[in-house]
C-alpha positions in Angstrom: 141.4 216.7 94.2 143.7 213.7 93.1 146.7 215.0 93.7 149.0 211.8 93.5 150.1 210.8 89.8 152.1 207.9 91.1 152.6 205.8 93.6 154.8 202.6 95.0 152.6 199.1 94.7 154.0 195.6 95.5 153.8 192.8 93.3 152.2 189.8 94.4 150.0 187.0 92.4 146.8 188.5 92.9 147.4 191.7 90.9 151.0 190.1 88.5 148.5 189.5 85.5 146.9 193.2 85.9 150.1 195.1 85.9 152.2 192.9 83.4 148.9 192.9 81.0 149.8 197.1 81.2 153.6 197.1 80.5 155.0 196.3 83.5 158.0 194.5 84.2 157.9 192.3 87.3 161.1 192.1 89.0 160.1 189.4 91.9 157.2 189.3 94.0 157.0 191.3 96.6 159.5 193.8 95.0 158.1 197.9 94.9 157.7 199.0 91.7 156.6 202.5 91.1 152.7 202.4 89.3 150.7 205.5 87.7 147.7 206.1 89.4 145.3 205.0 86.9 146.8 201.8 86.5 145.9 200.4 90.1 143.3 197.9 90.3 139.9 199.1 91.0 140.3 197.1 94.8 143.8 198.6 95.5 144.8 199.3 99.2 147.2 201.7 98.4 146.8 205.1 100.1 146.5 208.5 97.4 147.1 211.8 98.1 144.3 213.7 97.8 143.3 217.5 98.9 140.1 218.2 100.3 137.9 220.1 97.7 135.9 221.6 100.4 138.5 223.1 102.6 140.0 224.1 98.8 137.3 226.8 98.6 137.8 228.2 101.9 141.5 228.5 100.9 142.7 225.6 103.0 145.2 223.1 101.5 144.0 220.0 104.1 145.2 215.9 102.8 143.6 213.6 102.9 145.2 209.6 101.9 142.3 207.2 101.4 142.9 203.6 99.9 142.7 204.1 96.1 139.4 201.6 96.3 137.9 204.1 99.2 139.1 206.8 96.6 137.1 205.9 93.3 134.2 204.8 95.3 133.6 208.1 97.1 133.5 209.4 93.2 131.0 207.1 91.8 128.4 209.4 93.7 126.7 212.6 92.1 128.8 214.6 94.1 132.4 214.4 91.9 134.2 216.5 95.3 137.0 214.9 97.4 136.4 215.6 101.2 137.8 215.3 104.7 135.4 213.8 107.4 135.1 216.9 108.8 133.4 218.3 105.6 131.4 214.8 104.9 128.4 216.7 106.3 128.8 219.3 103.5 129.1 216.6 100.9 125.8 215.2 101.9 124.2 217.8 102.2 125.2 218.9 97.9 124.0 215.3 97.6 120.4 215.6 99.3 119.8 219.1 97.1 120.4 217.5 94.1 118.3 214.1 95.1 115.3 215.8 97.4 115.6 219.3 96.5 116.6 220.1 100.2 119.9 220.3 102.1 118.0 217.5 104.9 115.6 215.0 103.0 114.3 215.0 106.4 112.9 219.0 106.6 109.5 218.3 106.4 108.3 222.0 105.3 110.3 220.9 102.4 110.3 217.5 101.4 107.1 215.7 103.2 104.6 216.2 100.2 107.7 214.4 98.5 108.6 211.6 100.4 106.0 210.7 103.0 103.2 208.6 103.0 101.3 207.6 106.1 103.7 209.6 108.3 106.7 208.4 107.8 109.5 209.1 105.4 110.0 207.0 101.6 112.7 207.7 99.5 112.0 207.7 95.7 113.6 204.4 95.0 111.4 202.7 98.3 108.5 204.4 96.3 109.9 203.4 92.5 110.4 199.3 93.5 107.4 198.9 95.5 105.3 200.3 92.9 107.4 197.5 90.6 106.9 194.8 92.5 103.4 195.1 93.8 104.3 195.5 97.4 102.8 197.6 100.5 105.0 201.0 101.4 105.8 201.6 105.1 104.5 198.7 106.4 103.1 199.0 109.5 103.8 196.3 112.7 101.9 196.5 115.4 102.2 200.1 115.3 105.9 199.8 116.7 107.9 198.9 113.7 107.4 199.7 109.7 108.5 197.9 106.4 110.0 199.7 103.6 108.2 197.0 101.5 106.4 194.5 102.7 104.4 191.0 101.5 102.4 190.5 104.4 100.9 187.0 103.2 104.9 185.9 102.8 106.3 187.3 105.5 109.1 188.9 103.7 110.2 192.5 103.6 112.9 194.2 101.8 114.4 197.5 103.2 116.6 199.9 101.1 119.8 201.3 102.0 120.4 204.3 100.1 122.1 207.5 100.4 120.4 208.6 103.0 119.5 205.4 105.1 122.3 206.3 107.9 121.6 209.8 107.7 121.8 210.3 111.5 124.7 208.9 111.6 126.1 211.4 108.8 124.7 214.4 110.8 126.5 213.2 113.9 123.5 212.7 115.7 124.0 209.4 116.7 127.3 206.8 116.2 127.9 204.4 113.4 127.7 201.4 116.2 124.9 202.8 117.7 123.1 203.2 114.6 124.5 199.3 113.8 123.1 198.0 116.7 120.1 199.3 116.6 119.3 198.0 112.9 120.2 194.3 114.3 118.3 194.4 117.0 115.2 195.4 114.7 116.2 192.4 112.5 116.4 190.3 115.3 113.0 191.3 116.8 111.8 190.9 112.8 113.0 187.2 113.0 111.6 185.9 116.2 108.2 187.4 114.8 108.5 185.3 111.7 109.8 187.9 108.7 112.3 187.3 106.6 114.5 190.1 105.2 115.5 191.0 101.4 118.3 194.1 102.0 119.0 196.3 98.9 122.3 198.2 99.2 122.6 201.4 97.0 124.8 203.8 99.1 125.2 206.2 95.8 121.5 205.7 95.0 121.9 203.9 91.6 119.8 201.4 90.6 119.7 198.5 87.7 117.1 198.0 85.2 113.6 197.3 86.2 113.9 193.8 85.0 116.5 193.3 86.9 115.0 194.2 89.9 112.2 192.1 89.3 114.8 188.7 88.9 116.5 189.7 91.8 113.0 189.9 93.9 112.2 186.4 92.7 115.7 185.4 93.7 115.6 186.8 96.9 112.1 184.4 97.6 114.0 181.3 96.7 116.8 182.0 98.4 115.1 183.2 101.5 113.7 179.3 101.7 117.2 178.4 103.1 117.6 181.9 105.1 116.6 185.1 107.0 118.3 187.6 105.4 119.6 188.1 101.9 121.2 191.2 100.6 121.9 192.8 97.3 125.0 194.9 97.4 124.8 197.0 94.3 127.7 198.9 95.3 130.4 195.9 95.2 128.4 193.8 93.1 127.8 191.1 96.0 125.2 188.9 97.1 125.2 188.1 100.8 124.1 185.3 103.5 124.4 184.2 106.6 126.6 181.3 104.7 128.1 182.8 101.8 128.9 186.0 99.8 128.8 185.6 96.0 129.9 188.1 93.3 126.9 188.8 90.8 126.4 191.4 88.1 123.6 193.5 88.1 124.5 195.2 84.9 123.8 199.1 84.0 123.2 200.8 87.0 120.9 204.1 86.2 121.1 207.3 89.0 117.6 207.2 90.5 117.4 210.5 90.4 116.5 210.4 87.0 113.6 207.8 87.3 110.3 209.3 87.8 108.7 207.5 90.5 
C-alpha cells in the first residue's frame, strides 16, 4: 500500500522539461521542490513510503521505501500487492497460482502434465514461441545441458527469463550470485562449444504480439553475426550486447497467461 502522496525531488536537466511540462515552477537546479507522487518520472530514484500488504493482513503495520521506479515495477505484475522481502515468497507463490495453477510451478503431482516435456520443465511462453518460430523444446546437449529453444543446424538458442526462471533463488534455496554464476558459466561452456545465445527477458511474464516476436527472432540472427549473446529486455524496453545497449519498443505487451499455448 502507497502510502506517500508526496515527496521532496531535486531539479536537475534530466527531469526540468517533465516537471515544468506539469506546472511546476523551477527555482534553480538542484533546489528541493516538494512533487505529488504521481508526477515523478517513471525512472525516479526517489524512495516512497509504502506498507507491506502482506504483513497488512496479519495486522502488522511493516515499511517498506523502494525507489519510486522499483515501486511501479513491482506493480506491473499480476499480483497488484506491495511486499517486504520477507513476504516476496508469498507474492510468488499468488503469482504461480494464478500462472500454473499451483503455489510451486515446480510440484510435479501438480503441474508436470502442464509444463513438462521430455523430463524437464517448459513454461507456457518457452512452449507458446517455440511452437512460433519452428524451434526444438528442451534441447538436449550431450545429455548434460538443455535448450529452451534451440536451432541445431544454426547453432543458436534462445532461453526465456520469466517469472519463474530464478525461482530457487526466490525460495531461498540457493543465492542470487550463486544462481548468477552458475548461468554464466553455462553460457560460457555454450560458447566454447559453438552456440550462440538469443535471451528473452519477461520477469512479469508479458509478452508482445506474435509478429513481433517473429521480427525480433530474425533480428536476433543478424545481430548474432557480430556477437554471442543478444538479449531482449521486455521489461525496460532494451536491447543488449556485449557492445551496446539500445532502447527499442516492443509495443503492446499481452499477459501470457491469457495465450493458449
Amino acid at each position: 500500500m502507497l502510502i506517500s502522496k508526496t515527496v521532496m525531488a531535486t531539479w536537475n536537466a534530466k527531469t526540468y522539461s517533465h516537471y515544468v511540462g506539469l506546472g511546476y515552477v523551477c527555482t534553480g537546479m538542484k533546489d528541493v521542490f516538494e512533487v505529488k507522487v504521481e508526477d515523478l518520472t517513471k525512472g525516479s530514484h526517489v524512495r516512497v513510503d509504502v506498507l507491506c500488504d502482506y504483513c497488512l493482513e496479519e495486522g502488522i503495520e511493516k515499511h517498506i521505501f523502494p525507489q519510486w521506479k522499483e515501486f511501479n515495477r513491482s506493480r506491473n505484475g499480476i499480483i497488484k500487492k506491495d511486499c517486504c522481502n520477507e513476504c516476496q515468497n508469498k507474492k510468488t507463490q499468488e503469482s504461480n497460482n494464478i500462472t500454473y495453477g499451483t503455489k510451486y510451478n515446480f510440484n510435479i503431482d501438480e503441474v508436470n502434465k502442464r509444463t513438462y516435456q521430455f523430463g524437464l520443465a517448459s513454461s507456457k511462453m518457452q512452449r507458446y514461441i517455440c511452437n512460433l518460430v519452428k524451434g526444438e523444446l528442451n534441447y538436449s546437449l550431450e545429455d548434460r545441458l538443455w535448450l529452451d529453444i534451440a536451432f541445431p543446424d544454426e547453432m543458436i538458442y534462445c532461453e526465456y527469463d520469466g517469472g519463474g526462471h530464478n525461482l530457487n533463488v526466490k525460495m531461498g534455496n540457493v543465492t542470487q550470485k550463486y544462481f548468477d554464476v552458475k548461468e554464466q558459466r553455462r553460457f560460457f561452456v555454450l560458447v566454447k562449444k559453438g552456440w550462440k545465445e538469443m535471451r528473452i527477458i519477461s520477469r512479469r511474464d508479458y509478452t508482445p504480439t506474435d509478429e513481433v516476436i517473429l521480427e525480433i527472432f530474425k533480428m536476433g540472427r543478424e545481430i548474432l553475426k557480430d556477437f554471442h549473446r543478444v538479449i531482449f529486455d521486455y521489461d525496460n524496453n532494451k536491447i543488449i550486447t556485449s557492445k551496446y545497449e539500445k532502447d527499442y519498443d516492443f509495443g503492446h505487451l499481452r499477459f501470457s497467461g491469457k495465450i493458449k499455448a
